[in-house]
LOZA-961172 format. One line per 5 residues: their letters; for each residue x, y, z of C-alpha. Coordinates in pm, 1 decimal, m for minus. Layout:
! residues N
A> X/Y/Z  ...
! end
This chain:
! residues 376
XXXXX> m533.5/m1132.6/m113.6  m717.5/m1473.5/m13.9  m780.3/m1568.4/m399.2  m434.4/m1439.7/m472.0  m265.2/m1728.7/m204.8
XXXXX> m519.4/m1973.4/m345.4  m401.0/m1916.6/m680.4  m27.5/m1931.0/m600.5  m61.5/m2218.2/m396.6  m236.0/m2376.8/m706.6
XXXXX> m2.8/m2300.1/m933.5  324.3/m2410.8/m679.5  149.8/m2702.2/m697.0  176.4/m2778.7/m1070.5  513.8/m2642.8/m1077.8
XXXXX> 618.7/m2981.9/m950.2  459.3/m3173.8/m1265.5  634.4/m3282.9/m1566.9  476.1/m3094.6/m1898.1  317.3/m3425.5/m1974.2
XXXXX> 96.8/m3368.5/m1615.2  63.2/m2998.2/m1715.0  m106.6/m3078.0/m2031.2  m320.8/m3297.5/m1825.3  m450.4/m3042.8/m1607.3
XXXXX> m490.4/m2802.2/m1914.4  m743.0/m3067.8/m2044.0  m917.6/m3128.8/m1685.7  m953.8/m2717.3/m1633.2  m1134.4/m2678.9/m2010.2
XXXXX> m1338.5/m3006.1/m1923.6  m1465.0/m2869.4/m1620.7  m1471.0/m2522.3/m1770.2  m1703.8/m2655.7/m2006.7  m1935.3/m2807.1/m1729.4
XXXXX> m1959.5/m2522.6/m1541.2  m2164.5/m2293.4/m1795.4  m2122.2/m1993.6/m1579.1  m2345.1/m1788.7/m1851.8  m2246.9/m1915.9/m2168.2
XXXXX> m2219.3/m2180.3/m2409.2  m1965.6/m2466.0/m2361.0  m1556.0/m2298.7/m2494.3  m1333.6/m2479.6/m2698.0  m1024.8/m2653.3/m2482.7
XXXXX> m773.0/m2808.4/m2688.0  m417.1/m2610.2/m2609.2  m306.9/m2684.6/m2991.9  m644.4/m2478.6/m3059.4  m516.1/m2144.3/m2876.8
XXXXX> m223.9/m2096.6/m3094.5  m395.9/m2136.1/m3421.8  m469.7/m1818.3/m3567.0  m711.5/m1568.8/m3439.9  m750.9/m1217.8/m3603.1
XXXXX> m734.7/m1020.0/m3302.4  m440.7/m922.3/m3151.8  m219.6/m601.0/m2982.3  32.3/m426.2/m3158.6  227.9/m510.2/m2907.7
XXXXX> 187.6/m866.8/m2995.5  345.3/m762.0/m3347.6  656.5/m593.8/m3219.5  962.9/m735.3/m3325.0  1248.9/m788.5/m3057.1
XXXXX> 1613.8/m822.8/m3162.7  1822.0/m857.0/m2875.8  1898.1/m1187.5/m2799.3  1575.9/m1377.5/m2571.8  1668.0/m1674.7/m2325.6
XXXXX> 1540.8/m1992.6/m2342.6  1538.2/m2310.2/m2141.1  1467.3/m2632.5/m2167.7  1317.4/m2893.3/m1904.2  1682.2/m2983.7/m1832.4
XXXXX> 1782.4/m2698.6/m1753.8  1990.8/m2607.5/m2087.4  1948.1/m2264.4/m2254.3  1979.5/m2122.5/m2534.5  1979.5/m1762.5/m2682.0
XXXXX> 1669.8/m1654.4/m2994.3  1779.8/m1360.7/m3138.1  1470.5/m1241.9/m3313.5  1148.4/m1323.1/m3168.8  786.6/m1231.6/m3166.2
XXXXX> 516.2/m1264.2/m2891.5  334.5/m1517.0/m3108.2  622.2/m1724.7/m3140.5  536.6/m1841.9/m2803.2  317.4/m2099.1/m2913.4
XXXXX> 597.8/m2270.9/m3164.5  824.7/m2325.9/m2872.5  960.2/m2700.5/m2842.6  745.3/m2881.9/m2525.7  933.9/m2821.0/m2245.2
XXXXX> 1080.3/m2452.8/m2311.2  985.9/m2169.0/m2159.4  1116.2/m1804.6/m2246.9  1268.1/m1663.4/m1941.0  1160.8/m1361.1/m1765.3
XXXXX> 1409.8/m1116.7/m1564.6  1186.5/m881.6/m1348.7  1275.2/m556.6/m1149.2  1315.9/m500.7/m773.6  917.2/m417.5/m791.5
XXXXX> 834.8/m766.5/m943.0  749.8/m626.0/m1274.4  908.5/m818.8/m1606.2  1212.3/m607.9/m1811.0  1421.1/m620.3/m2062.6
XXXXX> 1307.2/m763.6/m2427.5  1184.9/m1092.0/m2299.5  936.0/m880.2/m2057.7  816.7/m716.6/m2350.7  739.2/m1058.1/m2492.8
XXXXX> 565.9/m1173.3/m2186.4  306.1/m848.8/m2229.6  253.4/m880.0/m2607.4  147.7/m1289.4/m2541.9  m111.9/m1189.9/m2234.9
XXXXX> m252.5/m915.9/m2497.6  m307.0/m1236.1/m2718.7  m490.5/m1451.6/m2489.8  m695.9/m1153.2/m2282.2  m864.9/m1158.5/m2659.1
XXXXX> m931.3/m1471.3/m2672.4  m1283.6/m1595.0/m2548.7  m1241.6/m1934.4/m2409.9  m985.5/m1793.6/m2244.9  m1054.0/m1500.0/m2151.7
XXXXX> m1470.4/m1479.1/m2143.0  m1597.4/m1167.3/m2220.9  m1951.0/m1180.7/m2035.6  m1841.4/m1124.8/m1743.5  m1911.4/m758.7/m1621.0
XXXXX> m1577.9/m664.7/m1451.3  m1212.9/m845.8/m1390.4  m1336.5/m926.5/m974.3  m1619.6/m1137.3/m1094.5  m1448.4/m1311.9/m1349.6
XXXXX> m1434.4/m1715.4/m1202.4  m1144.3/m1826.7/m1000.2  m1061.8/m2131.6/m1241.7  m988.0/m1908.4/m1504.5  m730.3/m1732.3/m1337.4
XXXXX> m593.9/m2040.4/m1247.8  m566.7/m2159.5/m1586.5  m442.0/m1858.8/m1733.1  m146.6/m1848.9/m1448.6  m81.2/m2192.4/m1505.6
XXXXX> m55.0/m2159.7/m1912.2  140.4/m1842.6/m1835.4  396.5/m2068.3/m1674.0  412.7/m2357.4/m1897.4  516.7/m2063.7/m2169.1
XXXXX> 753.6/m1858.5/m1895.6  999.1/m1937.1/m1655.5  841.6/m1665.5/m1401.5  1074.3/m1553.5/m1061.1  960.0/m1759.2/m794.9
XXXXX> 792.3/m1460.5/m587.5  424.8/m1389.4/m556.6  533.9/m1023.0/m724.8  501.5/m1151.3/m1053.3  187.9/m1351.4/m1036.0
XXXXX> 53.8/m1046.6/m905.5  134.2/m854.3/m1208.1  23.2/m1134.6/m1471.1  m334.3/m1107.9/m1337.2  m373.8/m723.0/m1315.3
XXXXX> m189.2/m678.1/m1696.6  m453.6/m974.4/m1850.1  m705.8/m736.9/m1637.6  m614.5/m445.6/m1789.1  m580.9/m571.6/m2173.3
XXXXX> m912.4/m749.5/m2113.7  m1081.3/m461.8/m2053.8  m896.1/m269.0/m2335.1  m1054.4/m527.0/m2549.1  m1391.0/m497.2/m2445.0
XXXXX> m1360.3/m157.3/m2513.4  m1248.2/m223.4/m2891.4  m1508.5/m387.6/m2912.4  m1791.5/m183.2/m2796.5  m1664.5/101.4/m3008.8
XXXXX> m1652.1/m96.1/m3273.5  m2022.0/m300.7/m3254.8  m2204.7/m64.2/m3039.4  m2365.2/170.7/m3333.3  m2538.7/450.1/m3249.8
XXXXX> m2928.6/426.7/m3257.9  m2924.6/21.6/m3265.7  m3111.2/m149.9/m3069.8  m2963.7/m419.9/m2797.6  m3142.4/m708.8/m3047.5
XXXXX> m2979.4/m559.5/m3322.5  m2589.9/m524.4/m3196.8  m2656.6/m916.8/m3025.9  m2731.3/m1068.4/m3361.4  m2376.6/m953.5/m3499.9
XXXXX> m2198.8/m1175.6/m3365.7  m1793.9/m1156.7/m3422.4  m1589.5/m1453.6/m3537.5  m1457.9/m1646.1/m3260.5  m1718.7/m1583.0/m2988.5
XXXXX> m2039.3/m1808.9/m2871.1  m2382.5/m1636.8/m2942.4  m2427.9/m1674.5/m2566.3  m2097.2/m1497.3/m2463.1  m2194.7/m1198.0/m2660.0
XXXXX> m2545.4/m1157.7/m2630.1  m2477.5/m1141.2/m2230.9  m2202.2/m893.5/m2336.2  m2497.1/m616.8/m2484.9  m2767.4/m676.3/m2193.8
XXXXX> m2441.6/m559.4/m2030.6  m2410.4/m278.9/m2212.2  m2674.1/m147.7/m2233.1  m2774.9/m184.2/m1911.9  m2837.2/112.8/m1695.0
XXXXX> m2500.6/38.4/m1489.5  m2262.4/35.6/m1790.1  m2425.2/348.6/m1897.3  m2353.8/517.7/m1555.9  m1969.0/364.5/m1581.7
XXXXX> m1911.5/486.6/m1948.9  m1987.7/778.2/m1891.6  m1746.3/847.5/m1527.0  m1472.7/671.3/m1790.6  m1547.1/913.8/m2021.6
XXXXX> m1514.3/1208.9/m1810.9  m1144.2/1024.7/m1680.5  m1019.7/986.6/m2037.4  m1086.6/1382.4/m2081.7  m850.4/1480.9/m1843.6
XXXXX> m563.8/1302.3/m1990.6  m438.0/1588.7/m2186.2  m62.5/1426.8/m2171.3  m35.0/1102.1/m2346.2  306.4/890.6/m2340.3
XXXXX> 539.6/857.4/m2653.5  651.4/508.0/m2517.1  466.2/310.6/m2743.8  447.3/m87.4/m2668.0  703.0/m54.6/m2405.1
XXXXX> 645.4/m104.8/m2037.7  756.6/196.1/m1788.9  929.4/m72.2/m1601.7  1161.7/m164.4/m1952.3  1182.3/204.4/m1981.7
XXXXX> 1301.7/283.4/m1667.5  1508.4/m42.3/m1641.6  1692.6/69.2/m1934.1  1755.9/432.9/m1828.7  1914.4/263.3/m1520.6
XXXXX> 2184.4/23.6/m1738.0  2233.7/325.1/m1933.3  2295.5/628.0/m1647.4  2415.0/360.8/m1358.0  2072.4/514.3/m1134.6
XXXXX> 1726.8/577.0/m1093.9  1549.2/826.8/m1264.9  1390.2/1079.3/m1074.0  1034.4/1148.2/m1108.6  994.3/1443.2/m1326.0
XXXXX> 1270.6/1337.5/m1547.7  1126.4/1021.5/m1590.6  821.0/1212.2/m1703.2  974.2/1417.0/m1920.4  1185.1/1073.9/m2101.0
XXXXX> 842.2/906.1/m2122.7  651.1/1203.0/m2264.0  926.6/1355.1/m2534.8  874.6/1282.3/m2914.2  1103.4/1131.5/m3108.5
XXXXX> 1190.9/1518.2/m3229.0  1289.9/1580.8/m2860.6  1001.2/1813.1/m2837.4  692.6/1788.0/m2641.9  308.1/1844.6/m2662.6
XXXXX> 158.7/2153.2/m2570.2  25.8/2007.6/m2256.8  333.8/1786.0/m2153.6  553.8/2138.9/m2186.2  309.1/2314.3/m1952.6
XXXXX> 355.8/2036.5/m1639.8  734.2/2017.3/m1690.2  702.9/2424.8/m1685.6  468.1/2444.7/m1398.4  707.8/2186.8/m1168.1
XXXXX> 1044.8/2378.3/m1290.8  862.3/2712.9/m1162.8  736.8/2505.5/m803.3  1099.5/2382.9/m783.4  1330.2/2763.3/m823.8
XXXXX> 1081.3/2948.8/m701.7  900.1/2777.0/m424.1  1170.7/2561.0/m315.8  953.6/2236.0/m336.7  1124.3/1906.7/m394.9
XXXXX> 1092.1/1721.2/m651.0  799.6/1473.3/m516.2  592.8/1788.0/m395.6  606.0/1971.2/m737.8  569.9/1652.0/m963.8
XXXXX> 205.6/1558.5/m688.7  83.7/1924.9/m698.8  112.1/1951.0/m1081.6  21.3/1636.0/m1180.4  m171.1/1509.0/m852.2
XXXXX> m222.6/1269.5/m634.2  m147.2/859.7/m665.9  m466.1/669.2/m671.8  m503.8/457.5/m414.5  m288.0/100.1/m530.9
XXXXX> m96.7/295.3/m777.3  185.5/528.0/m852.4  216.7/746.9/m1144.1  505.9/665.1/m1374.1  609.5/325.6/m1255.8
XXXXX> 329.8/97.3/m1433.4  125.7/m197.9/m1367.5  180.4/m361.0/m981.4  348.5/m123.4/m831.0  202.3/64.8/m513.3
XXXXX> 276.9/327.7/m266.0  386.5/105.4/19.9  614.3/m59.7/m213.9  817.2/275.4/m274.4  711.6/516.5/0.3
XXXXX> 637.2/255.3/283.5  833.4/245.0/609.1  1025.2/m86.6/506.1  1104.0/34.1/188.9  1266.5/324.9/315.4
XXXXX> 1451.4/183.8/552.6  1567.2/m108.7/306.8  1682.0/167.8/70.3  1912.9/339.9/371.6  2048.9/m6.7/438.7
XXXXX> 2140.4/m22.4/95.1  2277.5/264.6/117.1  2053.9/443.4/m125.9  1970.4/817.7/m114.2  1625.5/990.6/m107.8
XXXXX> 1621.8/1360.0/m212.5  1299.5/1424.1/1.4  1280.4/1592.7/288.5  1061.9/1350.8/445.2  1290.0/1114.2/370.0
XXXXX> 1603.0/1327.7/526.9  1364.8/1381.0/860.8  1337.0/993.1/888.2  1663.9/851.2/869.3  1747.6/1165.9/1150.8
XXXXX> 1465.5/1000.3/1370.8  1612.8/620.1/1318.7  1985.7/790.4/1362.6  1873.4/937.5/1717.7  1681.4/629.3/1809.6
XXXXX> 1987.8/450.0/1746.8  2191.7/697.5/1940.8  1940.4/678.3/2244.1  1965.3/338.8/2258.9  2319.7/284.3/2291.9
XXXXX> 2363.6/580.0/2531.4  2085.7/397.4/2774.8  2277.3/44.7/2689.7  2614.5/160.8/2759.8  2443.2/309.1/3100.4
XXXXX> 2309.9/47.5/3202.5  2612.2/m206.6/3187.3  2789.7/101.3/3367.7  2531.9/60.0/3614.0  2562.5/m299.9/3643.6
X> 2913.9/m328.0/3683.3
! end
């Protein structure tokens, strides 16, 4: 939370500069990026070098939008692009920025979110950007985040709240990693030795960067990791049918299109159909198993979707994507922002509280009204 504030108060701070100043500080970051040395060789740090090409990159970064993106200018003008892809980002007039509409939860929607994700997969893959010696996402240097939070917004008009920087970091986290992982599967070859995967280097990356990369991995700790992450990936036997889209654009456009939320379970069972409007083997077998838990057992909906599929981790929900957590939906201000709103929970835990706050309420002006009858 600490390098979180740091970082936003960082970035607030450059908010306030012209382009000209944020191309400035672009070139002062890679200079002292390139003193630093944390492990590696000195990175390149020219701007104009990131959006030259670069083989790698997400499907995502491919995907074509065509309804209509906005942009805006560093007056303030905008303007609608009709067809756009992530990469496109870089070609952008100084001074625009592709603006991003985000969700109640802070996460980015509609087409120009989609954008926004398909650009971070492009720079999490890029190596002075995104350095790929470090062992995990928590040790990875403070002025990098910086930077890449800072680039972020000289590319996107982000919401002002600290929702969105939030989710920035933990998506570059997340298609960092993925990377990584593309990349051990594809260089890591059985029965070679660490001196033999080091000297095959890929295009694009210092010697250095890479050869700290395989000590990494085949280090005694990695080992241990892979193989708890390959026991995870085993027991998800019910993969999504979303493709590049984010479960917040999925869910955001149920919502314009049904005028509500979408409960749990059938939010499972939007994200999980095939284009065929059938299902997997195992997807049929948890909407099954939480239809029985429902008519038979009389559980509501949150009880049968947790006992079938199980519990949140801790910092996460199932079925609502990157940055959202359990306080956020289930906390005691979020449910009593929802009543104020005059939203509806099914639950019965949620039923039992707004009893509670109703007979507090009612207590409380019982003992008022008693004691101004007292008083008088």
């Amino acid at each position: 939370m600490a390098k979180l504030k740091r970082l936003r108060k960082i970035v607030e701070d450059n908010n306030s500069q012209t382009s000209e100043d944020d191309a400035t500080h672009f070139s002062r970051f890679n200079s002292a990026q390139a003193a630093s040395k944390p492990t590696s060789s000195h990175m390149e740090s020219s701007q104009s070098e990131f959006s030259q090409t670069q083989p790698q990159v997400q499907e995502s970064a491919e995907t074509e939008y065509i309804d209509a993106v906005e942009i805006i200018d560093s007056q303030g003008k905008k303007r609608k692009k009709s067809t756009m892809h992530a990469k496109d980002v870089w070609s952008l007039p100084d001074g625009e920025r592709v603006v991003i509409v985000c969700n109640l939860l802070g996460q980015p929607v509609k087409k120009s979110g989609g954008i926004l994700g398909g650009w971070l997969g492009i720079i999490a893959r890029r190596p002075n950007l995104c350095p790929i010696h470090y062992p995990s996402w928590k040790v990875m240097p403070l002025m990098f985040k910086t930077k890449l939070l800072l680039l972020t917004r000289s590319k996107f008009l982000l919401p002002s709240n600290g929702n969105i920087e939030k989710w920035v970091l933990k998506s570059l986290s997340r298609k960092w990693k993925d990377f990584k992982c593309e990349l051990k599967g594809k260089y890591m070859i059985d029965n070679y030795t660490e001196q033999e995967v080091a000297s095959n280097v890929p295009s694009g990356f210092t010697s250095q960067q890479w050869i700290d990369l395989v000590r990494y991995w085949f280090s005694e700790k990695s080992k241990s990791y892979s193989q708890i992450g390959k026991v995870a990936r085993a027991k998800h036997i019910t993969p999504h049918t979303t493709g590049s889209m984010s479960f917040a654009r999925k869910r955001d456009q149920f919502e314009k299109e049904n005028g509500r939320e979408p409960g749990r379970v059938e939010f499972f069972a939007l994200t999980h159909k095939r284009k065929d409007g059938t299902y997997d083997k195992s997807s049929q077998e948890v909407l099954d198993n939480i239809t029985k838990l429902i008519e038979k057992e009389a559980k509501t909906e949150n009880e049968a979707f947790t006992e079938v599929i199980g519990k949140d981790r801790y910092g996460r929900v199932k079925g609502y994507g990157i940055g959202v957590t359990p306080t956020q939906l289930f906390g005691v201000q979020a449910q009593i922002k929802n009543m104020e709103n005059g939203g509806v929970d099914p639950s019965e835990d949620m039923r039992k509280l707004q009893a509670q706050i109703q007979d507090m309420r009612s207590n409380y002006d019982s003992k008022l009204l008693e004691m101004q009858q007292n008083y008088e």
